[in-house]
C-alpha positions in Angstrom: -88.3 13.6 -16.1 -87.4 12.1 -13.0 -90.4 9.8 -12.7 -89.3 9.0 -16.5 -85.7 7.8 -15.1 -87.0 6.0 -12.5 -89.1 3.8 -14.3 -86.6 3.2 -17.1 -84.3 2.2 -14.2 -86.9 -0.2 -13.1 -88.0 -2.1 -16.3 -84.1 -2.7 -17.4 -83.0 -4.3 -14.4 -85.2 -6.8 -16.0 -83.2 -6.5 -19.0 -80.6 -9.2 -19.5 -81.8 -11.2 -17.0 -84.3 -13.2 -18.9 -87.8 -12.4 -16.2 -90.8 -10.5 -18.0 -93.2 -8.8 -16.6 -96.9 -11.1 -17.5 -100.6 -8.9 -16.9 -103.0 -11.8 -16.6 -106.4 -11.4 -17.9 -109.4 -13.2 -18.5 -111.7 -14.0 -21.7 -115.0 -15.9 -21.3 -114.5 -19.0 -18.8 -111.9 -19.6 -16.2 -108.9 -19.4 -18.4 -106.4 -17.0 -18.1 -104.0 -15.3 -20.0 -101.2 -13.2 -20.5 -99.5 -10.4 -21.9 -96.1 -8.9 -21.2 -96.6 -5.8 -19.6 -94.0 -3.8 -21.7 -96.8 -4.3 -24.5 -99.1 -2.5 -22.0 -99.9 1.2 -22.2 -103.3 1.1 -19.8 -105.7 -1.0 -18.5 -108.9 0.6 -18.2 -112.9 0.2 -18.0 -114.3 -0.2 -21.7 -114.9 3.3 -22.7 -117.8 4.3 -24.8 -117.0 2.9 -28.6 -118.2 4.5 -31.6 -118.7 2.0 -34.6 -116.7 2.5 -37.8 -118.2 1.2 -41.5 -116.9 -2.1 -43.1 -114.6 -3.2 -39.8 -113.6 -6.2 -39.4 -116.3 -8.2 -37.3 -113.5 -8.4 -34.1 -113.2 -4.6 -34.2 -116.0 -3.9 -32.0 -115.8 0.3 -32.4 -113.3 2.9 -31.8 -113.0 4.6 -28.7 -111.0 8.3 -28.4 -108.7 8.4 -25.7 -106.2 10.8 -24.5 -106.6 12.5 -28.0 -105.8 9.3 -29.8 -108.7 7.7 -31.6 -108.3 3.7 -31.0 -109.6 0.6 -32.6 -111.2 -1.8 -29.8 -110.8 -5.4 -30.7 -112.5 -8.1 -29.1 -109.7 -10.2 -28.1 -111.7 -13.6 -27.6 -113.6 -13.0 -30.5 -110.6 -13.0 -32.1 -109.3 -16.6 -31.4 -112.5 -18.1 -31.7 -114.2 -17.6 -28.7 -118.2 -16.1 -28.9 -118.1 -12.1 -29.2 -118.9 -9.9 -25.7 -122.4 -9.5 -25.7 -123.7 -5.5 -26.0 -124.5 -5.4 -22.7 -121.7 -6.6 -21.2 -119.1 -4.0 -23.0 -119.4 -1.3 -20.7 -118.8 -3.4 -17.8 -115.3 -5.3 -19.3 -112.1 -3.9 -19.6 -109.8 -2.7 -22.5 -105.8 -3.2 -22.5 -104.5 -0.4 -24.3 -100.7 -1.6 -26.0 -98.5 -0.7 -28.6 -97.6 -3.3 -31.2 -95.4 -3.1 -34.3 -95.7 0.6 -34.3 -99.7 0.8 -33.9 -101.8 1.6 -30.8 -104.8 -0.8 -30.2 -106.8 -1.8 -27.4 -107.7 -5.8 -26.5 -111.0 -5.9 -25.1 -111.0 -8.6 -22.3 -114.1 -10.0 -19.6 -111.6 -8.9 -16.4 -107.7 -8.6 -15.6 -106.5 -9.7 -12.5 -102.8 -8.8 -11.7 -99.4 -8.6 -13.1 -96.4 -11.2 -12.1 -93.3 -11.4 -12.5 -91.5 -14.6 -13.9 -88.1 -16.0 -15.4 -88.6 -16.7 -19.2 -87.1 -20.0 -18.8 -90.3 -20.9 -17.2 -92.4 -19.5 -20.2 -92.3 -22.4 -22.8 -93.6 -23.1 -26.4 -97.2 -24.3 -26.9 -97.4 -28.1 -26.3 -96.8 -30.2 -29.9 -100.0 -30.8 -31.6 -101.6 -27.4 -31.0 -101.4 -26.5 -35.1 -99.9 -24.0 -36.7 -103.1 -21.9 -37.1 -103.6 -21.7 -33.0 -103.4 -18.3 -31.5 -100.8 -19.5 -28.8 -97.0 -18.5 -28.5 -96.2 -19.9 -25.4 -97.5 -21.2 -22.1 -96.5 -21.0 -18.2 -98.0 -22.2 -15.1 -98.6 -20.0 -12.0 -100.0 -21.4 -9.0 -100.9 -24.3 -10.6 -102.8 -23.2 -13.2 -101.9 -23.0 -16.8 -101.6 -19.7 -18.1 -101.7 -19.3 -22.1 -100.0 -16.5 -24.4 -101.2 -15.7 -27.0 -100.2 -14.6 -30.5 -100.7 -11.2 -30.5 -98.9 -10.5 -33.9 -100.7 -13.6 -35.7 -104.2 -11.6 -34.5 -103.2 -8.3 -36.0 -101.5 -10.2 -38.5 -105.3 -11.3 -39.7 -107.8 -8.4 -38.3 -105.1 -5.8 -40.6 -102.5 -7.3 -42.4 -99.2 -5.7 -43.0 -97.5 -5.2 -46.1 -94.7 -7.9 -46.4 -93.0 -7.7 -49.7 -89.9 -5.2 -50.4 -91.0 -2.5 -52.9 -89.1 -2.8 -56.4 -87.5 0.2 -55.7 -85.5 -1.0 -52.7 -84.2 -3.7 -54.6 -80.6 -4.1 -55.9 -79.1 -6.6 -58.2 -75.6 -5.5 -56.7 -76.4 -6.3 -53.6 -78.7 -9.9 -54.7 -75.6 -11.1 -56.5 -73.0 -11.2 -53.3 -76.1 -11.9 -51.1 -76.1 -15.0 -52.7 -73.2 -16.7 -50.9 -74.2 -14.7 -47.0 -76.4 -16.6 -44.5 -78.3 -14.6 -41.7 -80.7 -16.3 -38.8 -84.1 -15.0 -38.1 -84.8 -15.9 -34.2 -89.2 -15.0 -33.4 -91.1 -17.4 -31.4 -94.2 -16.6 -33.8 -95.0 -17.9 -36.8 -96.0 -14.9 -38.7 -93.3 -12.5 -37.6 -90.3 -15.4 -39.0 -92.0 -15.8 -42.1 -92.9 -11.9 -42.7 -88.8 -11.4 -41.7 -87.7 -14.5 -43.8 -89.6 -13.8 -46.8 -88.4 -10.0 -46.5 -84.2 -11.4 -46.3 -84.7 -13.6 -48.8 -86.1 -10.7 -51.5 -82.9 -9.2 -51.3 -80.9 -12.4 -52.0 -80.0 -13.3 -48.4 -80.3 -17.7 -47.6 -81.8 -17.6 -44.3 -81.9 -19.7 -41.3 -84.6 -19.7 -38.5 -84.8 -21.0 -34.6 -88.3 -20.3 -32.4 -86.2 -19.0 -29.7 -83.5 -17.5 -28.3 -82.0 -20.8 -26.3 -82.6 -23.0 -29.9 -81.0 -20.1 -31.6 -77.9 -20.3 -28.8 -77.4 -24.3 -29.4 -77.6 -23.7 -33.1 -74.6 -20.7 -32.9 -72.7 -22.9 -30.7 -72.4 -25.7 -32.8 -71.4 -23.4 -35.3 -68.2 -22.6 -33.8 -67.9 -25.7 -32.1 -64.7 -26.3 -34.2 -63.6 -23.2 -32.8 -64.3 -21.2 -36.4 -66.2 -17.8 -35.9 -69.4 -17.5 -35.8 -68.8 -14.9 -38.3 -67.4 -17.4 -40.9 -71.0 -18.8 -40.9 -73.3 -16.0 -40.6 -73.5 -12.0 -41.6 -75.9 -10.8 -38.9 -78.4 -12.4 -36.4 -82.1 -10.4 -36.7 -84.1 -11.6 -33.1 -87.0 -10.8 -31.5 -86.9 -10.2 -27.8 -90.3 -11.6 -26.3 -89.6 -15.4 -26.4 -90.2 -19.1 -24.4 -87.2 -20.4 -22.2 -85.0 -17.5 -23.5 -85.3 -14.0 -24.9 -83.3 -12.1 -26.5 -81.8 -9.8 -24.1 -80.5 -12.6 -23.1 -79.7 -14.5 -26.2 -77.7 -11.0 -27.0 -76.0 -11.3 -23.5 -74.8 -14.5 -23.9 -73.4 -14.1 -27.6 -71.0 -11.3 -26.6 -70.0 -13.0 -23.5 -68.6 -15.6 -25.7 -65.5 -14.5 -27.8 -66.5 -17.1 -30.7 -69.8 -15.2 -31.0 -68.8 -11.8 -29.6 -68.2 -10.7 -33.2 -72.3 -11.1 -34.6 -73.8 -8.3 -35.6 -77.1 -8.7 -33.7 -79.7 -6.8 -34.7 -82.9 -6.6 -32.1 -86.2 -6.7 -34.1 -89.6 -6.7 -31.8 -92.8 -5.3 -31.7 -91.6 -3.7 -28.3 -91.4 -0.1 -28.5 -91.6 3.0 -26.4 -88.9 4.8 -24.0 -87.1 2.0 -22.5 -85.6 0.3 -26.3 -82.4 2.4 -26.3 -81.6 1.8 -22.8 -82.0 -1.6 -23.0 -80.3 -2.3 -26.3 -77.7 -0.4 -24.8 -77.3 -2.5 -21.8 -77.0 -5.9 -23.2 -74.9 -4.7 -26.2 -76.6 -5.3 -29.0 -75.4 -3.6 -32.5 -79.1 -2.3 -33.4 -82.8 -2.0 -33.0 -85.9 -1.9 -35.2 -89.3 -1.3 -34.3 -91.5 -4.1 -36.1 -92.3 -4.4 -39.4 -91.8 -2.8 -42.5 -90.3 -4.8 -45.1 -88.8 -1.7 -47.0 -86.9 0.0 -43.4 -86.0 -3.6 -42.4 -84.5 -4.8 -46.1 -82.4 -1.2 -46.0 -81.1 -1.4 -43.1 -80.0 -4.8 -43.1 -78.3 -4.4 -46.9 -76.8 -1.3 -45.2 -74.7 -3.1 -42.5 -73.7 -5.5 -44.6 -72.1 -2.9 -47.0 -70.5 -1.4 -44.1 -69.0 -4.3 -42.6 -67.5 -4.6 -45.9 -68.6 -8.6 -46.4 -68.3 -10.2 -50.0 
């Protein structure tokens, strides 16, 4: 339990003070990439993989490890890149993580080490990349550039997630005074904003969306500029917490240091999950958490605090 503590303790003095944790690895060529390391459950040589019927060409096999029984996908396969040849499996390495609720391990030609850097240095994918690259963001460490990649936009297409609300969870009460509420949806990727966006909007809810958490901070601020609250424009704020130039510990941190925003219901919505959430939502104050994505949970909960906070 101690050992439990301690590392809490560790990972949320991060928290709030916009620095990740990156664990650079490598794909064919000299390239590197990265992945934040609160994603990362173990790094470890490619275990033996069994292969499973009908899979999707990416999912190399399944390996079983520490009793869980884990689909392997080929990471640079994935965006493009020429699969991992047979004989060269056994000798790369899998990154076992934990994404929007599933375990799944990224298998990757080497990794090389982990860093730690301020997010304000992490940025969004030069213009002109597309809208179908597998990038969120990009930083540069010792002079080289290293790229992020889109790790929700890869699941997204090796096994999609459901996205629309069920019928059930629908209710024409609640449509008919969402009409006149607007929330913001804050996700540096793509498919997470429009899996969110398409989800508030099934319920009646007008939406607005930023990429990150400092567009999302201008945006609020000139809001209230006329010294209005922020709650006279919006019902609740739903943000992701991995994002370019600011994240959204810090976004949080900085909304409820400012008495025009203070009053935002903020509610933290990532594909982070494991131990550490409560003590970090905790820390920077925000008013909830959700483990990404289900469309039904998310829709519920959000129709939920706007009952409670009594808005019409």
């Amino acid at each position: 339990m101690a050992g439990v503590l301690d590392s809490v303790n560790q990972r949320t003095q991060l928290v709030g003070q916009n620095r990740l944790e990156l664990l650079l690895f490598r794909l064919k060529g000299r390239q590197v990439y990265g992945i934040n390391v609160f994603k990362v459950k173990e790094v470890l040589q490619c275990p033996r993989l069994t292969a499973i019927p009908q899979r999707n060409p990416v999912v190399r096999g399944v390996a079983h490890i520490r009793g869980e029984t884990i689909p392997i996908i080929d990471l640079g396969m994935a965006i493009g890149h020429p699969a991992i040849p047979d004989s060269e499996i056994s000798t790369s390495f899998v990154i076992i993580t934990e994404y929007n609720r599933k375990t799944q391990g990224f298998l990757v030609n080497g990794v090389e080490r982990i860093v730690n850097l301020n997010w304000e240095s992490i940025l969004p994918p030069p213009k002109g990349t597309g809208k179908d690259v597998y990038l969120t963001a990009v930083t540069k460490i010792d002079e080289k550039i290293i790229e992020i990649i889109d790790v929700e936009k890869i699941l997204s297409d090796v096994s999609p997630l459901r996205e629309d609300v069920s019928e059930s969870v629908m209710r024409d009460d609640f449509r008919e005074k969402a009409s006149a509420m607007k929330i913001m949806v804050v996700d540096d990727s793509s498919v997470a904003r429009r899996q969110v966006e398409r989800c508030m909007k099934a319920v009646g809810l007008e939406v607005v969306t930023s990429n990150d958490g400092k567009q999302a901070l201008e945006l609020l601020q000139s809001m209230v500029a006329d010294g209005s609250n922020i709650t006279d424009h919006l019902s609740l704020m739903i943000s992701d917490v991995e994002m370019p130039e600011m994240d959204g510990y810090t976004l949080v941190t900085r909304c409820k240091a400012d008495p025009l925003l203070a009053d935002l219901y903020i509610m933290l919505h990532t594909s982070l999950s494991g131990v550490f959430n409560k003590a970090m939502v905790e820390k920077v104050g925000a008013n909830d958490f959700m483990a990404k994505f289900n469309p039904d949970e998310l829709a519920e909960r959000v129709m939920q605090v706007i009952d409670n906070n009594g808005q019409s």
